[in-house]
C-alpha positions, -999 to 999 in steps of 0.1 A, spaced: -173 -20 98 -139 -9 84 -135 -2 44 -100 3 28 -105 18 -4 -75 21 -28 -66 43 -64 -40 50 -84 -28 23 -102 -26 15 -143 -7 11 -164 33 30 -171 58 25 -193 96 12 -170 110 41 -155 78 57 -149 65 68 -118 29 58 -102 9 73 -67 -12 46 -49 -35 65 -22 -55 44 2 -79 52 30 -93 33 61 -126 46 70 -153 29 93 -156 26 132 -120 31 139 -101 42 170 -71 43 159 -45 28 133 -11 15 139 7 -3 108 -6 13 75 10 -4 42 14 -20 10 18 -54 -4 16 -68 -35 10 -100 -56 22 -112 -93 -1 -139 -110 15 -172 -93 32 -159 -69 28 -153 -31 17 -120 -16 48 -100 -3 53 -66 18 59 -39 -3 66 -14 24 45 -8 55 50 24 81 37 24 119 22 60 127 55 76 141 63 75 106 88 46 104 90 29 76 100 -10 65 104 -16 23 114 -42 5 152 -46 -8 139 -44 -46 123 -11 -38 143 7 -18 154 42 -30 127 33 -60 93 36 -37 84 64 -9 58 53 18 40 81 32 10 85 63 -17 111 69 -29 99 103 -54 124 107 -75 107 75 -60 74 78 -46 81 48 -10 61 35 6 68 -4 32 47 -22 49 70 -45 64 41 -72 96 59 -90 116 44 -114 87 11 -124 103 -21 -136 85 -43 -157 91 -69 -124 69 -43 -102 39 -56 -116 12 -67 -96 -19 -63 -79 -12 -37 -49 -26 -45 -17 -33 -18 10 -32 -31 44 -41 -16 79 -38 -32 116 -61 -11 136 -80 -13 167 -118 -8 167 -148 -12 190 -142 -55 187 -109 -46 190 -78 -51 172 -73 -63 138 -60 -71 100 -80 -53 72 -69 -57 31 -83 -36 5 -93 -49 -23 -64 -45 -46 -55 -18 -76 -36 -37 -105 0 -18 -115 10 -31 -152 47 -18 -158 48 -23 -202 63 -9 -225 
């Protein structure tokens, strides 16, 4: 059984700056693609940024030099650090993780922290 379990979202005025943290826990051996991906009411779900465990990183043009994806592998850990929110940022934020366990390798979602960029 694998859980990802996400925080830090609300609600920020534009130009203000959010942390999402999210952590993969469970039977896991080990994780490969930790990420982010988000998804506005009537719209599809779209990669935010994502980050294999060497560290590199894939972000979305609209965020790029905005958002800062980051990895603890030791705790299965991965941040978005959300500078500079537009009110177009907002969304429901996703945390994904491709991992292999005992059955082997696999997609796992969290269940989604809500980011409201108002004013």
């Amino acid at each position: 059984q694998v859980q990802l379990v996400e925080s830090g979202g609300g609600l920020v005025q534009p130009g203000g700056s959010l942390r999402l943290s999210c952590v993969a826990s469970g039977s896991i051996f080990r994780v490969n693609r930790m990420g982010w991906y988000r998804q506005a009411p009537g719209q599809e779900r779209e990669l935010v940024a994502d980050s294999n465990s060497g560290g590199s990183a894939n972000y979305r043009e609209s965020v790029k030099d905005r958002f800062i994806i980051s990895r603890d592998n030791a705790k299965n850990l991965v941040n978005l650090q959300m500078n500079s929110l537009k009110p177009e940022d907002t969304a429901v934020y996703y945390c994904k993780a491709s991992l292999w366990t005992i059955g082997g390798y696999g997609d796992y979602w969290g269940k989604g922290t809500l980011v409201t960029v108002s004013s």
